[in-house]
N, C-alpha and C positions, 0 to 999 in steps of 0.2 A: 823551494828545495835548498834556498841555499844557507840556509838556518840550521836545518839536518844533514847537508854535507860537512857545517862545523860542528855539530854534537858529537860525527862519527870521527872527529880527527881521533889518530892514536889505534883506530882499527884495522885487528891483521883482519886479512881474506877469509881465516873463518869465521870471526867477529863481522863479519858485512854480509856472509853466507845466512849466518843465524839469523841475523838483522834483519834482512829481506826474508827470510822463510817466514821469522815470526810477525813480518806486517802481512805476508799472502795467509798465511792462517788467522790472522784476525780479520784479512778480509771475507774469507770463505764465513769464519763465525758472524760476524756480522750480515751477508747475506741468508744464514739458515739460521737461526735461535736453535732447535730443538738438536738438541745433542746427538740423540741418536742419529738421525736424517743427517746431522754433519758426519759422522762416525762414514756412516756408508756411503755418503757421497765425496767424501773431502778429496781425494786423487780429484775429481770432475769440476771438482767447484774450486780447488785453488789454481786450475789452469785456466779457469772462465773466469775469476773472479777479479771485479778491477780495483786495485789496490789503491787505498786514496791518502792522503797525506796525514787522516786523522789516524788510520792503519798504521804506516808508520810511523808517528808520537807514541801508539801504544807499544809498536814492539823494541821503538827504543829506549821505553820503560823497562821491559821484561832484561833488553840484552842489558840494563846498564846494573838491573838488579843481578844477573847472573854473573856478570861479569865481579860485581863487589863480595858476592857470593864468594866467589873461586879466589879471591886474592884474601877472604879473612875479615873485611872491612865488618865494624858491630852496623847492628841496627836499631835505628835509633825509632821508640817508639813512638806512637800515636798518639799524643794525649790531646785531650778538647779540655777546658774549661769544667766541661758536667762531669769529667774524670776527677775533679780535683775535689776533697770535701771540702764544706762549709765556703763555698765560693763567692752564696750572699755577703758574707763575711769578709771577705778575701778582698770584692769588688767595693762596699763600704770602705775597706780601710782606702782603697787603692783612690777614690776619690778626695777624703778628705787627706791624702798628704800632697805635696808638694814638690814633685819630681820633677 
């Protein structure tokens, strides 16, 4: 816990409110897959459900995206390797130089 007590440095109290709701709602998602059944049980199941450390790493994904959300910050995207054309290509040259 004490790796995630330093991620949240710099959080006000509604930033730690969010935080913690958004790991009890990934724990309630995690014990029901089927959306609906989460939809109508979620009150029952994020007061029963136990929140576990992998819960919050994801919700202090969500608060750290919200959080760059609301201040403006860009986003930078995704790219993989099979995004990039001609890569056989790419990877060929990238062998035979000399970096």
């Amino acid at each position: 816990m004490r790796d995630l007590s330093q991620r949240c440095s710099g959080f006000l109290l509604a930033d730690l409110l969010f935080f913690v709701d958004q790991a009890r709602l990934a724990a309630a998602h995690r014990t029901r897959q089927d959306r609906e059944e989460l939809v109508a049980l979620l009150d029952a199941e994020v007061l029963h459900a136990k929140v576990s450390r992998e819960d919050f790493m994801d919700a202090l994904k969500r608060v750290h995206a919200a959080m760059a959300d609301e201040a403006g910050a860009p986003k930078i995207p995704q790219v993989k390797w099979e995004d990039v054309g001609e890569i056989k290509e790419s990877i060929a040259f990238l062998h035979t130089t000399n970096v």
